[in-house]
C-alpha positions in Angstrom: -95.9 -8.7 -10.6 -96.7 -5.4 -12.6 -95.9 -4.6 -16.0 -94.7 -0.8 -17.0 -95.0 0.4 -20.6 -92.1 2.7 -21.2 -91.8 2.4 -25.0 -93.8 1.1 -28.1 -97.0 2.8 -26.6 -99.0 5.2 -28.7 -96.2 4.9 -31.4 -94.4 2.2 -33.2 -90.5 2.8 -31.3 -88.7 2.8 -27.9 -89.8 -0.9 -27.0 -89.3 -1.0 -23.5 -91.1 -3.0 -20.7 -90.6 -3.4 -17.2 -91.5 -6.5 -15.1 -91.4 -5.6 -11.3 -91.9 -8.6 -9.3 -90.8 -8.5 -5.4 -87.4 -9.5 -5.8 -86.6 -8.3 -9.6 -86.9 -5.8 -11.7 -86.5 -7.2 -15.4 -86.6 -5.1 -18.8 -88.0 -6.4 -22.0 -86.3 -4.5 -24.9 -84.2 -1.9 -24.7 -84.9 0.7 -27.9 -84.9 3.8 -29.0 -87.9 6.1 -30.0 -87.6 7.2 -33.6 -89.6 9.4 -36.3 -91.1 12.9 -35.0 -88.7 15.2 -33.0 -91.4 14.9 -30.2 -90.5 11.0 -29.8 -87.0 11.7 -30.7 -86.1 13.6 -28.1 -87.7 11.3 -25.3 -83.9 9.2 -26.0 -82.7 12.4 -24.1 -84.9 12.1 -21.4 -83.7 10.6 -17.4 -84.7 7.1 -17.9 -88.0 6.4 -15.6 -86.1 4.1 -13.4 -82.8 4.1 -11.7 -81.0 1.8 -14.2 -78.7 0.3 -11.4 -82.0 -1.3 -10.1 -82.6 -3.1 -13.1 -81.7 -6.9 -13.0 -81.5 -8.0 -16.4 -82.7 -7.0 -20.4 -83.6 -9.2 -22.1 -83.7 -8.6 -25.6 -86.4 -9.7 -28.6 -83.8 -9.1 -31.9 -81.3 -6.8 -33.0 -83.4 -3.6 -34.7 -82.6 0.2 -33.2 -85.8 0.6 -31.8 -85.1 -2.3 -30.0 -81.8 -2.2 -28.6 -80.5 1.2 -29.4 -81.0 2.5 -25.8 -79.3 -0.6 -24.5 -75.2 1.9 -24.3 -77.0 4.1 -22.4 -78.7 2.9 -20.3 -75.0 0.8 -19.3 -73.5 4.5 -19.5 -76.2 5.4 -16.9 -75.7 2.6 -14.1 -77.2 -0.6 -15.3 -74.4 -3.7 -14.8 -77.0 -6.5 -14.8 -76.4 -9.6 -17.9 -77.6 -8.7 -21.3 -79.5 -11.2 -22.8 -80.0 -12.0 -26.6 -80.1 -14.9 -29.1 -76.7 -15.6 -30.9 -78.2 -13.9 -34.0 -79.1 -10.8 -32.2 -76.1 -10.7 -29.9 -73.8 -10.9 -33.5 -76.3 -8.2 -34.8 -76.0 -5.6 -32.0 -72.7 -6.0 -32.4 -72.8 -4.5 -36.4 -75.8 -2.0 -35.1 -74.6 -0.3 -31.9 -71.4 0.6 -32.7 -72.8 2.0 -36.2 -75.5 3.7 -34.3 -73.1 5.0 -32.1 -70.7 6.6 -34.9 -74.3 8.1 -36.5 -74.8 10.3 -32.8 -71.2 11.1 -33.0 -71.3 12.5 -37.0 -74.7 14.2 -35.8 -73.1 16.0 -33.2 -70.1 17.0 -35.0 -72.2 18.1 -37.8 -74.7 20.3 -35.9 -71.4 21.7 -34.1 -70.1 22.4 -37.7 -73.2 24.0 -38.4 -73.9 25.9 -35.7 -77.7 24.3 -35.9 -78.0 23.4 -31.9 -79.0 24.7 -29.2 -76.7 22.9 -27.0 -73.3 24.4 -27.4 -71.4 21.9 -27.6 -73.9 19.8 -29.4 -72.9 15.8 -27.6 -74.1 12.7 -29.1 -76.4 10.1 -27.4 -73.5 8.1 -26.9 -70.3 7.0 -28.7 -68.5 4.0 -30.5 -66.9 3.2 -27.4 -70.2 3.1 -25.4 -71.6 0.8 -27.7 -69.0 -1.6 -28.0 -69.2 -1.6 -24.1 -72.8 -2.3 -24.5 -71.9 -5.4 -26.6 -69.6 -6.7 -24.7 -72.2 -7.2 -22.0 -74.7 -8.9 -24.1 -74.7 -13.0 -23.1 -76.1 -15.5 -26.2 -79.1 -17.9 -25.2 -80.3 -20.4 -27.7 -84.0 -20.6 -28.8 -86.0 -22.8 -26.3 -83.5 -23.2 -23.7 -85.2 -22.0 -20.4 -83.1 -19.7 -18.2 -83.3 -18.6 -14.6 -83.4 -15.4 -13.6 -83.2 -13.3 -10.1 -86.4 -13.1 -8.4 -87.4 -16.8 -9.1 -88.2 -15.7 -12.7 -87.3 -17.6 -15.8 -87.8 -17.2 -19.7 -86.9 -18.8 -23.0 -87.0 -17.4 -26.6 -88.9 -18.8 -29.2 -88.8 -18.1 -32.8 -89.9 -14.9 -34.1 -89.6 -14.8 -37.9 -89.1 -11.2 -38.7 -84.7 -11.0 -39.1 -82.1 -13.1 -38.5 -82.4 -14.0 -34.4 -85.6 -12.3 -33.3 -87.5 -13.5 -30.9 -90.5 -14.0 -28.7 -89.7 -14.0 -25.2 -91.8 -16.2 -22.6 -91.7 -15.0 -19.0 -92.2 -16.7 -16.3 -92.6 -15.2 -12.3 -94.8 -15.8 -9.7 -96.6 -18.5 -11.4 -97.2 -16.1 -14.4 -96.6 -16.4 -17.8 -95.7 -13.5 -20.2 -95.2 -13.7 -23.7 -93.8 -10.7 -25.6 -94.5 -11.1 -29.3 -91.6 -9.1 -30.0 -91.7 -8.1 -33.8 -93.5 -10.8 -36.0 -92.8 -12.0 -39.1 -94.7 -13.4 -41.6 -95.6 -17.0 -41.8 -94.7 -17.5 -45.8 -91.1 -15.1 -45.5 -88.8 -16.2 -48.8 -85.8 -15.5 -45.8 -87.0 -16.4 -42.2 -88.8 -19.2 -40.9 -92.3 -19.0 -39.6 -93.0 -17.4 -36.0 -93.5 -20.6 -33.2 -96.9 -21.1 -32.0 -97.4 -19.2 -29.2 -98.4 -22.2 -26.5 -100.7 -20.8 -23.4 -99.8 -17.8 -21.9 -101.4 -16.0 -19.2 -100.5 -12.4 -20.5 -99.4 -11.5 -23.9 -97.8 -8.2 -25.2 -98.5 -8.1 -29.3 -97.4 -5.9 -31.5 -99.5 -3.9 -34.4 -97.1 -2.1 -37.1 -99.4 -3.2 -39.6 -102.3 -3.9 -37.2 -104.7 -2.2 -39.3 -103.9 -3.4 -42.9 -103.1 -6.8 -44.7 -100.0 -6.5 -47.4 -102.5 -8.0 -50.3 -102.0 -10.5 -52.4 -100.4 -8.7 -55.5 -97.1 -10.8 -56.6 -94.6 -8.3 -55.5 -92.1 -9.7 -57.3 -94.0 -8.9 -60.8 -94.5 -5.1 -59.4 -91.1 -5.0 -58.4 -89.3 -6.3 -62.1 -92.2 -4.3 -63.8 -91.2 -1.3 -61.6 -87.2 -1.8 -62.9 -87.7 -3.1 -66.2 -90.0 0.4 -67.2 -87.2 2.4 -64.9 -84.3 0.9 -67.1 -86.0 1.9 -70.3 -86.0 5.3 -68.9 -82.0 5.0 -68.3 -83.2 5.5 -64.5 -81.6 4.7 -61.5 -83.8 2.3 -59.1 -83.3 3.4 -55.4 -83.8 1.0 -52.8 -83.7 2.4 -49.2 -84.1 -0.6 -47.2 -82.9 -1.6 -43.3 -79.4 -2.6 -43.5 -80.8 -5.8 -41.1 -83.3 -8.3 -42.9 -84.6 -6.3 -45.8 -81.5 -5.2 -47.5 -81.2 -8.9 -47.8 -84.5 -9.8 -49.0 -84.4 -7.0 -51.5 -81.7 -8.4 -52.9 -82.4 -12.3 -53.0 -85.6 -10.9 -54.7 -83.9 -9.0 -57.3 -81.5 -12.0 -57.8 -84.5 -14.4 -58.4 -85.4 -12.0 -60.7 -82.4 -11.9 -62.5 -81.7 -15.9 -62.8 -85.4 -16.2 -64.3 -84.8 -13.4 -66.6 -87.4 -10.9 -65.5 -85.6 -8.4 -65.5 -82.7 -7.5 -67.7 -79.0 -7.9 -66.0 -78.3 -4.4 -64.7 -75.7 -3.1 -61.8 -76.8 -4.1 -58.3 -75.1 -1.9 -55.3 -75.5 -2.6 -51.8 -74.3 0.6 -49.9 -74.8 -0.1 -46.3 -71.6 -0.5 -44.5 -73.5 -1.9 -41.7 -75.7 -4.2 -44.3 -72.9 -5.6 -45.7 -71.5 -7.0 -42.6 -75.1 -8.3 -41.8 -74.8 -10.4 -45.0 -72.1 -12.0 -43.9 -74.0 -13.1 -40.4 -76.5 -15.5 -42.7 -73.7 -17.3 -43.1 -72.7 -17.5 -39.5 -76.0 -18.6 -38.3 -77.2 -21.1 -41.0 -80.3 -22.7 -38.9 -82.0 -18.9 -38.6 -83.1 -18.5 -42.2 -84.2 -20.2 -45.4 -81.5 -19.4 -47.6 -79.1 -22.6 -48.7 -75.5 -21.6 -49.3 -75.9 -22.0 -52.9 -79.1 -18.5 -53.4 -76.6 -17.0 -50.9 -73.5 -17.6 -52.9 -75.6 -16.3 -55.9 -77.0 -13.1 -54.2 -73.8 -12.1 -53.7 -72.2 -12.9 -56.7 -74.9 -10.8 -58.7 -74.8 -7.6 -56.2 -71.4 -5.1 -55.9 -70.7 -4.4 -52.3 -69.8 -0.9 -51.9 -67.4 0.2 -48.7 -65.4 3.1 -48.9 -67.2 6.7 -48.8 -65.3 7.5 -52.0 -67.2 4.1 -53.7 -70.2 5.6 -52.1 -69.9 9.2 -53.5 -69.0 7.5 -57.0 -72.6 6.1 -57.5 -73.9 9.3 -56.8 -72.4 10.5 -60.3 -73.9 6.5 -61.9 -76.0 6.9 -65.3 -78.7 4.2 -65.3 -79.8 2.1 -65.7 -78.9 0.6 -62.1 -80.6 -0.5 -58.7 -79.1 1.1 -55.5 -80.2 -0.3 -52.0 -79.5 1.4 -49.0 -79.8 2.5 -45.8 -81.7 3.6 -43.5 -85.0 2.1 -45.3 -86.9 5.2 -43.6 -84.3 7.8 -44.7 -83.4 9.1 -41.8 -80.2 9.3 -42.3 -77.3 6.9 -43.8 -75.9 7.0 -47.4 -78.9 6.5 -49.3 -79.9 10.4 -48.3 -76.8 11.4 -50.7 -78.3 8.9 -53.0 -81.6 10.5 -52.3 -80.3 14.3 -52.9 -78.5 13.0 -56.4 -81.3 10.5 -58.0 -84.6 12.2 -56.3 -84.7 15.0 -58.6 -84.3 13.0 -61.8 -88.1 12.2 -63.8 -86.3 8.7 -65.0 -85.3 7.2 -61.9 -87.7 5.6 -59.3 -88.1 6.0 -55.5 -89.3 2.1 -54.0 -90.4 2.1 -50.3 -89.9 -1.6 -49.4 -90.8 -1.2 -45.6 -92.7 0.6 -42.7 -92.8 4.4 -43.1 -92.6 5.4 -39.5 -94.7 9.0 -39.2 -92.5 12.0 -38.9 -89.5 10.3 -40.8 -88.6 11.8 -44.6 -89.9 8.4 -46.2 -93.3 8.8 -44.5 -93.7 12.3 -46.1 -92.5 11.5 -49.2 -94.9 8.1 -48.9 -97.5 10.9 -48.2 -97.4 13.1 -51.3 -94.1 15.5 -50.2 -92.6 16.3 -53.5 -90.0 18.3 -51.2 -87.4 16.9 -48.3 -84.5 18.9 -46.2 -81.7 16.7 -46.5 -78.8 18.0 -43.9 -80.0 21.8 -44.4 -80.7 21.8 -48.2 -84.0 21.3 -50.0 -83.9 18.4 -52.1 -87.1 18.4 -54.8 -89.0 14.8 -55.4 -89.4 14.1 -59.4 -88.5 10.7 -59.4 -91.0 7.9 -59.9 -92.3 6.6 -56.3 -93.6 3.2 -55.8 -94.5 1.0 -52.5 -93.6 -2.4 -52.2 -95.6 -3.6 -48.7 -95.2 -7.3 -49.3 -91.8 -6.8 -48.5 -92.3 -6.0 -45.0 -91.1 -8.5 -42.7 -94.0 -7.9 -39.9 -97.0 -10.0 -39.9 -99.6 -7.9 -41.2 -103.4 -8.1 -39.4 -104.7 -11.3 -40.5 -101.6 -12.7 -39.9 -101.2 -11.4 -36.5 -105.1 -12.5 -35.7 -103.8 -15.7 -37.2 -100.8 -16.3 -34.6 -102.9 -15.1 -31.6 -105.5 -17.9 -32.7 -103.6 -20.2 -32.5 -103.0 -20.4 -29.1 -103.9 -23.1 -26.9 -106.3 -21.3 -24.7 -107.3 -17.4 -24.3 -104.9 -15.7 -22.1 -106.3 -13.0 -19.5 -105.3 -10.3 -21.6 -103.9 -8.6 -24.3 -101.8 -5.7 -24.5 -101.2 -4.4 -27.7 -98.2 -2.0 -28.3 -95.3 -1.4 -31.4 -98.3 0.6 -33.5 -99.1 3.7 -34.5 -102.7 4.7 -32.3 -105.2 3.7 -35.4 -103.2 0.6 -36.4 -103.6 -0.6 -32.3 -107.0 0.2 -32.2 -108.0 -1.5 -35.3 -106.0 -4.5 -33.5 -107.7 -4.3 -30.6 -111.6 -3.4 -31.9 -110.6 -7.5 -33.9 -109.2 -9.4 -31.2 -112.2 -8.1 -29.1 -114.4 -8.8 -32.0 -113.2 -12.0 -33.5 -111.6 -13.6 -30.6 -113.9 -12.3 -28.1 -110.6 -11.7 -25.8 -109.5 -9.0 -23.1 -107.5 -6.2 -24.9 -106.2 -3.0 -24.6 -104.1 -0.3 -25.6 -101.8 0.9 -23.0 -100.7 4.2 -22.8 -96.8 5.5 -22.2 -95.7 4.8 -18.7 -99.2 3.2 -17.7 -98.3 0.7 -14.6 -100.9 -2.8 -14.9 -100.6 -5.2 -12.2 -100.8 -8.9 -13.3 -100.3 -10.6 -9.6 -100.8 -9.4 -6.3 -98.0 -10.8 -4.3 -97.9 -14.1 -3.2 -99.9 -15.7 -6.0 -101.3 -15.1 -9.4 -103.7 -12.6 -10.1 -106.0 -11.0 -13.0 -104.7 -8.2 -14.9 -107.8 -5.9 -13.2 -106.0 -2.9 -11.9 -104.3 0.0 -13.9 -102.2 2.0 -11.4 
């Protein structure tokens, strides 16, 4: 069996491994690369395999990085079963087809523009693609085991993180592979704790935050500090958050908040077309979260759910004080850009990251001291207050990580450590070396390990 690292190496997006054993050829996450143009434009790239020789994805959870590859690669050959937890197969099915309406506004505004070099400009994919992509996708509950081709077999176990996500434990050839998938954290107000991770022989870990811990300042103080002064100025609070999982938890928060009279009752918008149908999926899947029906009820009661473009373009014109949360939480695109353009250049309001920056997206540079942004061909200047909120994150940060890998029942043979940005994976590796005294490395894009030499298990020795 050999592993292939096609995504999530060197950089934080594109999750994508392959499993080649002698009779299957299996793929782990299905994503797209986002941030700089350089990743960016690797989604436009001839996938590194024929997809019509793939046998099955199977998928961790529902984010864009991912699962965002997963209509194209269908569009180009793959007709293998789709695998994903109920949460995440009800979650693509909210993401993709919104990711595929973003490629098609892209290309039909760089065709308006004139600002490609492809004439026409085409998106990615389409709406239609992505429904087809959807449609393919087959629900498997947490710990039920599942055969695959090639002898192979896997279940899910809980992830934390969103609604749905997932570890995935492999099995082929007498191996055992456990992809972390994206972590969560083990106190989360909103998801449960990630499972212990048993005994595997191999184990693909992520390290977003592999290189820093999320402190231990109460983040709900900084946050109703951060609105109450913003108020006072007559400010508007922008939010931009990920329409999936921290949309939600942004606004639980602020509805805590506001029952324990911390912060003064104020307009709350959600304006997310694609987060306010997730909302409604935590009540569809009531065993994958913390919330009881009664803070759900609440949250919503307290927050105005805005729909229609024209509602959208409305709260552009909004005198304070307010909070606005929308997406995309890296502001690379959605309706908090217009939000962005209208509210960014005003002293009283306030800018609050609540999530991972990823590096060459607008919110990284403005996280980075950029008091000036393009947004779609203007130049849009930064006065607003700008705050950072990392206790929101919903990925295990470095302790918490070391923590989970700890606690498994016995070392595995190695660990590969991917989903970071290169200094956040090498500060990951340079501890579980250190501390746990394991086999680690850092692959690199497209590097080929084998983990078993046919016919039996094997050591993870050779690096093709």
């Amino acid at each position: 069996m050999k592993i292939r690292f096609l995504g999530a190496a060197g950089c934080v997006t594109g999750s994508r491994y392959l499993l080649d054993t002698p009779d299957a050829r299996l793929l782990v996450d299905c994503g797209l690369f986002q941030g700089f143009k350089h990743l960016r434009k690797r989604n436009w790239e001839p996938f590194p395999v024929d997809p019509a020789s793939i046998d099955a994805v199977i998928l961790t959870h529902g984010h864009i990085d991912h699962t965002g590859y997963l209509p194209l690669l269908i569009k180009s050959g793959f007709s293998g079963p789709v695998y994903a937890t109920p949460g995440t197969r009800d979650l693509c099915g909210v993401i993709l087809p919104d990711s595929g309406r973003l490629q098609e506004e892209d290309a039909e505004h760089a065709n308006r523009r004139g600002s490609s070099k492809h004439q026409p400009a085409l998106p990615l994919y389409t709406e239609e693609d992505a429904n087809r992509a959807v449609e393919a996708i087959e629900a498997v509950p947490f710990h039920h085991d599942l055969s695959l081709p090639g002898n192979a077999h896997f279940h899910y176990q809980r992830a934390g993180h969103i609604l749905g996500a997932a570890s995935v434990w492999l099995e082929a050839e007498g191996t055992s592979v456990l992809f972390s998938g994206d972590l969560g954290r083990p106190h989360d107000a909103l998801m449960p704790p990630p499972d212990p991770p048993g005994a595997p022989d191999y184990v693909v870990v992520e390290s977003t935050y592999g290189n820093r811990g999320h402190g231990q300042e109460d983040q709900s103080e900084k946050l109703a500090e951060i609105i109450n002064r913003t108020a006072e100025r007559g400010g508007v609070v922008l939010i931009p958050a990920f329409a999936v999982g921290r949309s939600q938890s942004v606004l639980y928060e602020l509805s805590r908040l506001e029952e324990a009279k911390r912060i003064q009752p104020l307009p709350i918008y959600l304006d997310s077309p694609m987060a306010v149908n997730t909302t409604s999926l935590y009540d569809a899947h009531p065993d994958d979260h913390r919330l009881s029906t009664q803070a759900l009820r609440e949250m919503e009661s307290r927050t105005t759910f805005i729909r229609s473009v024209d509602e959208s373009k409305r709260l552009n014109e909004l005198a304070g004080p307010a909070v606005i949360v929308s997406a995309s939480g890296m502001l690379s695109g959605g309706r908090v850009l217009h939000h962005l353009a209208a509210h960014g250049p005003d002293p009283n309001s306030t800018l609050v990251f609540v999530g991972y920056q990823a590096a060459g997206t607008r919110g990284s540079q403005i996280l980075h001291g950029e008091r000036e942004v393009r947004i779609y061909g203007s130049t849009v200047p930064i006065r607003c207050e700008v705050e950072s909120l990392s206790g929101f994150s919903a990925h295990a940060d470095s302790d918490e990580i070391i923590a989970w890998l700890a606690d498994m029942e016995r070392a595995p043979r190695r660990v590969f450590i991917t989903h970071g940005e290169p200094d956040a994976a090498e500060a990951l590796r340079k501890r579980i070396s250190y501390e746990l005294m394991w086999e680690c490395e850092v692959p690199t894009m497209g590097e080929v390990t084998t983990l078993t030499e046919p016919g039996g298990a094997g050591d993870a020795l050779a690096s093709l």
